[in-house]
Each structure stands twice: as structure tokens, then as C-alpha cells.
C-alpha positions in Angstrom: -16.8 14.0 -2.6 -16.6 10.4 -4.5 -19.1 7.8 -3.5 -17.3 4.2 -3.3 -18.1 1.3 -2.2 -16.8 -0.5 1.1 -17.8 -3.9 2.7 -21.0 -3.4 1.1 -22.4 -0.3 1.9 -22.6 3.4 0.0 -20.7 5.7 1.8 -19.3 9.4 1.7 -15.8 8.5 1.5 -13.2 11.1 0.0 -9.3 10.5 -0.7 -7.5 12.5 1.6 -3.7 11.4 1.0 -2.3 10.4 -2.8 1.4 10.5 -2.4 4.0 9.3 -4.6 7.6 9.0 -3.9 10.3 8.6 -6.6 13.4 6.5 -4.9 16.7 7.5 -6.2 18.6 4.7 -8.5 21.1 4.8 -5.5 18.5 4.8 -2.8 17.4 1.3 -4.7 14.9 2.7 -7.3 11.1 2.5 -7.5 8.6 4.1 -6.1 6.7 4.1 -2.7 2.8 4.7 -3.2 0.4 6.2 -0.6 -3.5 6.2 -1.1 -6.3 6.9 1.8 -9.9 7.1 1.7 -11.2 8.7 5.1 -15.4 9.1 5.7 -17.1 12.1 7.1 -15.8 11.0 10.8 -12.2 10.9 9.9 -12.1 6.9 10.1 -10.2 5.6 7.5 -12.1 3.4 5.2 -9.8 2.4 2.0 -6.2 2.4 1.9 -3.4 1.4 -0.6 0.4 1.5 0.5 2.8 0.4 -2.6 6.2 0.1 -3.1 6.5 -0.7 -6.9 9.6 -1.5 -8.9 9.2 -3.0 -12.4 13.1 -4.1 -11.8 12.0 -6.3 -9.0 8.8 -7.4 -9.8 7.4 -7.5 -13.7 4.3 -9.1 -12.2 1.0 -7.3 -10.5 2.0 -4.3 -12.2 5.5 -3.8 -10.5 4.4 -4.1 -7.1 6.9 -5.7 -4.4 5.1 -4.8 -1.6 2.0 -3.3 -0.4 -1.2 -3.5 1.8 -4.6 -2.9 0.8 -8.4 -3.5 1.7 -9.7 -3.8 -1.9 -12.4 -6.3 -3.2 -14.3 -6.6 0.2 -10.8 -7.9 2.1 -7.3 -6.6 3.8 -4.4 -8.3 2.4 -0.6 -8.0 1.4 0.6 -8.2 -1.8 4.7 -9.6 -1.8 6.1 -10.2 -5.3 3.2 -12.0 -7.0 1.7 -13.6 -3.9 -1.7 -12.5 -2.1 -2.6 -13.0 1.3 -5.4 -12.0 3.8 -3.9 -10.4 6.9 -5.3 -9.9 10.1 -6.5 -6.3 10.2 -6.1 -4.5 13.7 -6.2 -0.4 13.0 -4.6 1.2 10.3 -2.4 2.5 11.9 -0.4 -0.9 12.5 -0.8 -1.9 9.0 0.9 1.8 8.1 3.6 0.6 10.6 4.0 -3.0 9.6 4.2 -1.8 5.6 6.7 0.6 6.5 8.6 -2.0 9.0 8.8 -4.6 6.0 9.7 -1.8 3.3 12.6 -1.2 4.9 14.4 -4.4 5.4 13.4 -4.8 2.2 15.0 -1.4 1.0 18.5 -2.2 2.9 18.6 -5.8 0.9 18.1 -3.7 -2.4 20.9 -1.4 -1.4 23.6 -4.2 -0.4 22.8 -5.9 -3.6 23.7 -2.8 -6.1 
């Protein structure tokens, strides 16, 4: 189990899901990135959700999209640009990521 660090406190957190998808170049390319840190009660505590593609995006590492609660806040990442979101459950934020991926994902496809 890996000790991190989360709004301030030491806790027993462990990752429970690292998933990485590899999007076809005609399914719009990329790849969709999936990272959750649960405690000892099942609650998740840390989460990542990515969808990176250096054809899109040079910047923040090739990351278009994506939803996280590093450095002490929750936030979305869209092309570049940070901002604090308003966090509910995680649940919704898995739902809302997924929501904006893929209107996102059908623009990508009429383009090419």
C-alpha cells in the first residue's frame, strides 16, 4: 500500500484502477487515461481521467482533456487551460469527463 498525501493528511490510499486505452488513428487517435486512488473504506480519494493526444495538444504534455484533484484542488484541464470545478461525487466527474470526451471525440472524427 502507498502512503500519499491528500488535502493535507497521511492516509492509506492504494491505486485500484490504471487503465490506458490506445484510440485507433480512425477512431481519432490518442489515448484515454484512467487513474484512482481508493482508501481503506473504498471512498475514492485521488483520481486522474486523461484523454491525451500530442496531435491536438503539444502543450501540458498532450493532454486535451482531463479531470483531476492534484495539488490540494479538483480541476479540469482543456487544451492548456486550468480551471477549479465544482466537485459533487466522483462519480459525476467520471460522467461529465466522459460526457465531454465524446463530443469531443465525434468533432475529431468529422474533421479527418
Amino acid at each position: 500500500m502507498k502512503k500519499i498525501k491528500n488535502n493535507n493528511k497521511m492516509s492509506a490510499d492504494t491505486l485500484s484502477v490504471d487503465e490506458s486505452f490506445r484510440l485507433h488513428k480512425t477512431k481519432g487517435n490518442g489515448i484515454l487515461r484512467r487513474q484512482i486512488w481508493v482508501n481503506l473504506k473504498g471512498e475514492v480519494t485521488r483520481y486522474n481521467l486523461a484523454y491525451i493526444n500530442h496531435n491536438l495538444h503539444a502543450g501540458d504534455n498532450g493532454r486535451v482533456l482531463g479531470y483531476d484533484n492534484a495539488h490540494g484542488y479538483h480541476h479540469k484541464h482543456y487544451m492548456g487551460v486550468i480551471q477549479p470545478i465544482k466537485f459533487t461525487n466522483f462519480q459525476t466527474i467520471e460522467e461529465q469527463f466522459q460526457s465531454e470526451f465524446e463530443v469531443l471525440h465525434e468533432q475529431i472524427k468529422r474533421k479527418h
